[in-house]
Structure formats: C-alpha cells, structure tokens
N, C-alpha and C positions, 0 to 999 in steps of 0.2 A: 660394565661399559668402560669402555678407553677411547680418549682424547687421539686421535692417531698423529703422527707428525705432519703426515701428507696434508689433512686438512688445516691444520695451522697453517703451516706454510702458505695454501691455497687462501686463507684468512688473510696473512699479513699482504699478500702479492697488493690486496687489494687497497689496503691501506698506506702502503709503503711508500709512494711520493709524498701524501699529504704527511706522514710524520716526518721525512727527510728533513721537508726545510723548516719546520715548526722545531726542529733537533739540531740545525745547524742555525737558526738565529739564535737559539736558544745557546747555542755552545759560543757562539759568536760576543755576546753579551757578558758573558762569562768569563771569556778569556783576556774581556779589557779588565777585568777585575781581578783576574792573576787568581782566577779559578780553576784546578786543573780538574776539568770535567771525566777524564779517562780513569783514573784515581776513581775519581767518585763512582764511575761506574760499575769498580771489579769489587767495589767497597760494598754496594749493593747487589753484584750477582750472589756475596758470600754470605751476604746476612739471609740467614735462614728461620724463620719463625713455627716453630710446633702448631699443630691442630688439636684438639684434645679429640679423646676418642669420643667424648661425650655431647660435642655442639654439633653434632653431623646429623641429628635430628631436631624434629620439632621441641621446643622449649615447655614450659607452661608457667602460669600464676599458682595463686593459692585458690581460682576459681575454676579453673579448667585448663584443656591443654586441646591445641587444635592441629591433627594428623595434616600434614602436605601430600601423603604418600612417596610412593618409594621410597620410604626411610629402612637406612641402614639395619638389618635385625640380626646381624653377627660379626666378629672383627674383621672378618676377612673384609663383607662388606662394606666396613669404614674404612677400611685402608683401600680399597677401589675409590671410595670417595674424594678422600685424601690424595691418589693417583690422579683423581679428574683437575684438583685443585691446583697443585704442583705440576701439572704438565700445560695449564692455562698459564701460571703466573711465575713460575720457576721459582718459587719463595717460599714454598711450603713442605720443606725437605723432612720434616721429622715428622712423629706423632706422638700426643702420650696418652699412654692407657691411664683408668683407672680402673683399681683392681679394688673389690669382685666383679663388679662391671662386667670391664672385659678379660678373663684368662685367657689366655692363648691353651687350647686342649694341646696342638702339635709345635711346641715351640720352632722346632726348625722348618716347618711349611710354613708359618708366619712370617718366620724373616725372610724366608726366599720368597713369598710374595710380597712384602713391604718392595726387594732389593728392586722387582722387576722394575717401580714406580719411581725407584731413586729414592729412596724413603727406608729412614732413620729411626731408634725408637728414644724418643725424649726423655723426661722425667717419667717417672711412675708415679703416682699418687694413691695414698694409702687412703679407705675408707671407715672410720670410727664416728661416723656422723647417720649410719643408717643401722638398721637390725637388718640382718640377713638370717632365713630362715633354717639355718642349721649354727647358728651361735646358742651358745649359753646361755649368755647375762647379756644384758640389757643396757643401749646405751643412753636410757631418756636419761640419765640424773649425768652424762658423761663419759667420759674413756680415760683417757692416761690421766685424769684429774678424779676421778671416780674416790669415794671413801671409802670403798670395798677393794683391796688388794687383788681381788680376782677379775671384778673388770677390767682393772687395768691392766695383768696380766695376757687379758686376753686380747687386749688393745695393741699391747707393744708384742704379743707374739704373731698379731696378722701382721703389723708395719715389719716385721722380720721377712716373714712370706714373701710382703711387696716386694725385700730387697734382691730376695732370690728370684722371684720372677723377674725382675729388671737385670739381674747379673747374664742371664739364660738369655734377652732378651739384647745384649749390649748399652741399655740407659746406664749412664753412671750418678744418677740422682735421684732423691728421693722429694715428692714434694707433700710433710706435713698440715692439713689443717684440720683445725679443730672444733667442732661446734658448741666446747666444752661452755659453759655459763651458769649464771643464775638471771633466772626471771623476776623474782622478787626478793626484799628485801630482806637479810636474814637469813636466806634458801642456803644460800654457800659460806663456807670460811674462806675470805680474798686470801688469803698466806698459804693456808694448809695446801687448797688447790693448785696455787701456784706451784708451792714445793714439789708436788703430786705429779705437773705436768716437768717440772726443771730436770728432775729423777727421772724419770719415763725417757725421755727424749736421751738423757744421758748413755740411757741404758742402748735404746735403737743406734744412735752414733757410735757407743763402742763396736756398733757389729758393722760397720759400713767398711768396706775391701778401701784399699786404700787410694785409688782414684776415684770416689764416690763423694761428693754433698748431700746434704741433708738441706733442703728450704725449708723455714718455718715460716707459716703464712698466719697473715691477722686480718682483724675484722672487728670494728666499734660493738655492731650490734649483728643479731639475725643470726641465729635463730632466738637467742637470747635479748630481751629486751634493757633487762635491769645491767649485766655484764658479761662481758666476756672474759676467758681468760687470758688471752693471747690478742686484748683488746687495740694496739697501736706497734706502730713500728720500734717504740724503746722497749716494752715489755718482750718481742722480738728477739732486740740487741742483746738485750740482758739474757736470752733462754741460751743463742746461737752462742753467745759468749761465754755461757756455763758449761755448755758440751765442749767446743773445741774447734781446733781448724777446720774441721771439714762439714762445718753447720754456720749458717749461714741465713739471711731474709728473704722472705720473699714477697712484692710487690704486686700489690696486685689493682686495679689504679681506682677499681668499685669501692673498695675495702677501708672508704675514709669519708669522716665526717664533711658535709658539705663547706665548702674554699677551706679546706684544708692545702697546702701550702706543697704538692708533695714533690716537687720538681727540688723542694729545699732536702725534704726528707730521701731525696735520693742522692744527692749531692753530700750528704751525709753520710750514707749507707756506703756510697762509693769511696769516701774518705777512707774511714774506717776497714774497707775491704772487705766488708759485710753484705754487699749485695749480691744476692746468688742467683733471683730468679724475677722476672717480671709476667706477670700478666697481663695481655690487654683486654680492655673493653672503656665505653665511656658510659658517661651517666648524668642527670640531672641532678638528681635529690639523694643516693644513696649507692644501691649497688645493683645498677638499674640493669649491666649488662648488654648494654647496647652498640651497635656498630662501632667501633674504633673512629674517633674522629669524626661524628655525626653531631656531635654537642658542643664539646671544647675544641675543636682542632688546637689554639693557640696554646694553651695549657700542655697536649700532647707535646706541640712546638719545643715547649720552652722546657720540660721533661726531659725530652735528647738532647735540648743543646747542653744540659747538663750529663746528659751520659756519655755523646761523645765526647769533653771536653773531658771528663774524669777518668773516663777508658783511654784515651789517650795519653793522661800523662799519669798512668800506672803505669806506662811502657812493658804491659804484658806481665807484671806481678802477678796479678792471679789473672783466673780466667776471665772471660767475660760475661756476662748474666744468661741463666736460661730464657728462651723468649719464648714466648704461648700466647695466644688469642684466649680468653676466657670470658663468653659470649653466651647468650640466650636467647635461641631466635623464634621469636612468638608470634611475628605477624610475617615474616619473606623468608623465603626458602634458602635454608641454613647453608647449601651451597656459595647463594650468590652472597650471602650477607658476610661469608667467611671473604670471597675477592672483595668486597668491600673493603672491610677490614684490611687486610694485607695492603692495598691501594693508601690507606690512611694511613697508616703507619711507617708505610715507606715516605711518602712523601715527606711526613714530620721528619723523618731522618734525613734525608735528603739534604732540605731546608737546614736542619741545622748544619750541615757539614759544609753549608755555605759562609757561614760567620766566621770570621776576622779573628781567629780570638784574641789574638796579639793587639787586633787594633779594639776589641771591645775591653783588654786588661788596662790598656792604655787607659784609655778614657774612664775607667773604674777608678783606676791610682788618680786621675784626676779629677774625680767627683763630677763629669762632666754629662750628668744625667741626661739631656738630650740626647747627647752623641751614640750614649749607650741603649736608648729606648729603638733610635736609628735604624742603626747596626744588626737589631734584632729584627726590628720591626719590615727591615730593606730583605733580609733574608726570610721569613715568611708570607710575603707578601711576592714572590717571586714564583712563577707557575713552572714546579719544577714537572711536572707531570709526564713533557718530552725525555728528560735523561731514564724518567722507571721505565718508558715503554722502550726505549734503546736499549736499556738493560735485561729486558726482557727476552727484545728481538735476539741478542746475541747469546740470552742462554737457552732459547729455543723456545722458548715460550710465544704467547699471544702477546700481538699489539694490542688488542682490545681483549682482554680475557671476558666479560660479563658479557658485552658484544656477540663474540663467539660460543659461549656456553648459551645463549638463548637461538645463535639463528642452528646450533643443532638440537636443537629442543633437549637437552639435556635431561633435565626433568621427568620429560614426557617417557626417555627411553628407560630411565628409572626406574619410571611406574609402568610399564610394561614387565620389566624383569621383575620388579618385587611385591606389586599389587598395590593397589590403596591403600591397604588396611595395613600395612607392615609399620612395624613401629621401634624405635632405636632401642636398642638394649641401655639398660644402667636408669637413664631418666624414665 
C-alpha cells in the first residue's frame, strides 16, 4: 500500500485555512523575538530520523506478545511501511536493518525499492544477543566477551558480514550492542571480559572502509541483572576510545538508570566528539520503550537544547549523530505510534532551536538562575506544533499525518494485503 500524493494533498486542502493562521500568529510572535522561523523550518525538513526494521511490528513482554495484523512478514514489506510513514510525515527518510533479521536476498531490488519511497539505509546493526539456528556456539554465557576464543570469533566474524551487508546497502555505520553480563556474583571476571570485548571491537573497527563508524551502545541492566559489560556511557568512552576515530557512543535514552542526568551525559559525549548515534524512546522506570515524548517531554526538551547547542558550535567538525526511533509497540499499532514519535521529537527540537543561547550564556556567566530557568522554560512552553505541520506541508507531507493514516484506514488495507495472522520478521 502507498500513501498517494493526490490524497494528501486532497487531506491538507481541507485543513489548510485553520493551519495558515494558527502558522502565521505563531510566526508573528516569533519574529518580535528575533526568531527567524524560515531557518528553523529547512532545519527541520533536513532533520531525518531512521525506523528500525524491527518496530514495524507488534512488540511483546516476557508474558506474551499480541498480533495487530497486517504486520510486516518480509523487508520489502517494512520498507512499504516505512514508505507509508515518510510520505505521511516527510521525517522518516532512512531505515536500519538488523541483520540476521532482515537480509536483503537481492541487494539491488532492495535499494531500488527503498529509492522509490525516498528512503535511505541507516545504521546496520549487528546481532550477538540471539542464537540463530545455523551458528555453532552459543551465546547464553556472551559474544565478543565470551572465555572461549571461538565464540568470540564467531561474534566478530558476523559483526564483519554486517559491515558488508551495509557496504552493498550504502549505510556507512555500524551500530554495536551487547548483551554480554553476568547475572550473579562471581559468574564473570569484570577485567578479563572487558579486555575480551576492548580486543573484539578493535578487531571489527580495523575492518570498517573509511567513511564508516562504529556506535557502541550500553545498557545498566537486562538481560543481565548482576552486570553488564558495556554498563554506562564512560565504559562506552573508554571502548570507542581504545579503537579509534571512527568508533564512537551510542545513546540510547531507555538505557539508563532512573533520573539519570543524560542531557549532562550528552553534553559530554558531544564535547568529546564521541557522540555517534542516538536512539529514541521514553520510559518511566527503565527501558520501558515507549512513545518518544509520552513521559518526560521536558527532559527530551532539555536533551536537544543540549544537542543543538553542541552541534552547533562543532561548526561541522565531525558529523552529526545518527538518529533512530528505538521503540516497542505493545498496546497501538506500531504505524501510528512510530508518527507519534517522530511528532515528539521534532517538536523537542524545535523548542530548543528556540532558545537564546547567547542570552541564556549570559545569565549562566551571571549566576542568574531565574533568568536561566526562564529562558528555557519560555521556550518549552511555546506550542511549536504550527512551524512541524508547515514543514511538513512544504516537504509534501501531511498536515495531520495520524489524522490521515486513520480516515484511509490504513490498517484495515494492511490487513487485507497480509492477513491477521502475518507476523514481523526478527521479533
């Protein structure tokens, strides 16, 4: 199924007065504050956020897992999905696989149907966190951290594979994570493993072509209780910085212990030149996985105003971070919960590109803590919602994209084409 232009179009005609002027008080307001709104609009047609191949289906617990129907059951599949998404919200230009997941069997029919969509291929991500039924060895005890030279061998010679599938593919990154740990006390040597995983990664980085990163992602706990090896963002710093320039962190915003600070911890990452990759999702207690922006908005908020302010004055030093939605949709149909997301995320961005920073540095150098709570607090608090559907309109997208993907029943044509019972490949 495809979103055709004609019915958008026929979508916005109808909405189009009531956004005009809700878009021009809104620019109006703006522009007494020496906001340049145009700026901010080509800022957000260009910001593009990955879909992972993998949230384009129904989610699950550790107690069950409940089909929506019509779910994706091949890649071509997800990338129609992916198609539906990106021609609703003009935000969703890339995707990444995760590979065994999804292979691509004809590499170039893949990309020439990603191109038709306008769609990219993102990160690849490598998988050492599952047994697949023609591997050797076995990864319950771990992978690149494994005590046996051979699993780990056979660890860092799929994360090879990945890189060649992503070369064929066009992604120029790779994104590491690990479920390596111990569950109880005693189970692991903290050192040896480490070393285990520092070596491994060294080895995967020396193979990377030379416009390629390497993201290494972390995570407190889960699957591991007692620890992990790749447990926080310095153990991170410390792996990316034993391989070399083109390795790097990756964020992922689940992947931290509760009011963990991380808006600090990227502000860091970004110093450093360390930041390579972000994932979204939000969460109450852990790595809950849920809508972007459904629990903290303000935390999001204050996330970006750290990132554009640090991506801004790299003045294009390195690149910019990869961006991914990285989501688990258990109870709403993984389509709409994906426009969600994208909706949350822009707007946090948005909001921050609204802030002063010169006047919030000012008032920093002056210890002038109101001024600065203000300043933030004046720019989240600001309903930027008119400048994303404007940005939208002009890159052809939907004004109301969730609006639209319901009154064509989207869904419903879904599950015509794929049945009830069809179920996502990988989860």
């Amino acid at each position: 199924m495809r979103i055709e232009k004609s019915v958008i179009a026929a979508h916005n005609e109808k909405e189009l007065e009531s956004h005009r002027e809700q878009f021009s008080f809104l620019g109006s307001q703006l522009e007494k504050k020496n906001v340049n709104t145009e700026q901010i609009i080509q800022k957000l047609i260009d910001f593009q956020i990955a879909i992972p191949s993998w949230a384009l289906g129904a989610g699950a617990t550790r107690f069950g897992r409940f089909s929506i129907g019509g779910e994706p059951s091949t890649l071509a599949d997800k990338i129609n999905d992916v198609g539906i998404i990106h021609a609703l919200t003009k935000a969703a230009g890339a995707i990444s696989l995760h590979i065994p997941w999804d292979i691509p069997e004809d590499t170039e029919a893949i990309k020439e149907l990603a191109a038709t969509y306008d769609i990219v291929f993102d990160a690849v991500n490598s998988n050492t966190f599952q047994d697949q039924a023609d591997q050797e060895y076995s990864y319950k005890f771990g992978s690149l951290s494994h005590v046996d030279e051979r699993v780990r061998r056979q660890a860092i010679t799929h994360n090879l594979k990945v890189i060649e599938y992503g070369k064929a593919l066009g992604s120029t990154s790779i994104t590491v994570w690990l479920a390596d740990g111990a569950s109880f006390p005693g189970q692991a040597n903290f050192r040896i493993a480490l070393q285990h995983v520092q070596a491994s990664l060294q080895e995967i980085h020396a193979a990377l072509p030379d416009d390629w990163r390497m993201l290494i992602e972390y995570k407190p706990y889960e699957p591991n209780f007692y620890s992990m090896v790749i447990p926080d963002w310095g153990t991170s710093l410390l792996l990316a910085e034993g391989c070399g320039e083109k390795a790097s962190c990756l964020v992922d915003l689940g992947h931290h212990l509760p009011n963990t600070n991380i808006e600090q911890i990227v502000a860091t990452l970004l110093m450093k030149g360390k930041l390579g990759g972000f994932h979204f999702n939000d969460s109450k207690y852990g790595d809950d996985d849920l809508t972007v922006g459904s629990i903290r908005p303000y935390q999001l908020f204050l996330i970006f105003n750290e990132l554009v302010a640090g991506i801004d004055k790299s003045n294009g030093s390195y690149p910019p971070p990869a961006w991914m939605i990285d989501a688990s949709h258990n109870l709403k149909d993984p389509l709409e919960d994906l426009i969600q997301s994208l909706e949350g995320i822009r707007i946090a961005y948005v909001q921050a590109m609204l802030i002063n920073h010169a006047e919030l540095e000012s008032a920093q150098q002056e210890y002038n803590v109101v001024v600065c709570q203000q300043i933030l607090q004046d720019a989240f608090r600001t309903d930027v919602r008119p400048i994303i559907r404007e940005a939208r309109l002009r890159a052809g997208g939907s004004i109301s994209p969730l609006d639209l993907y319901r009154e064509a029943d989207t869904r419903g044509h879904l599950i015509k084409e794929r049945g009830m019972k069809s179920i996502a490949s990988g989860l």
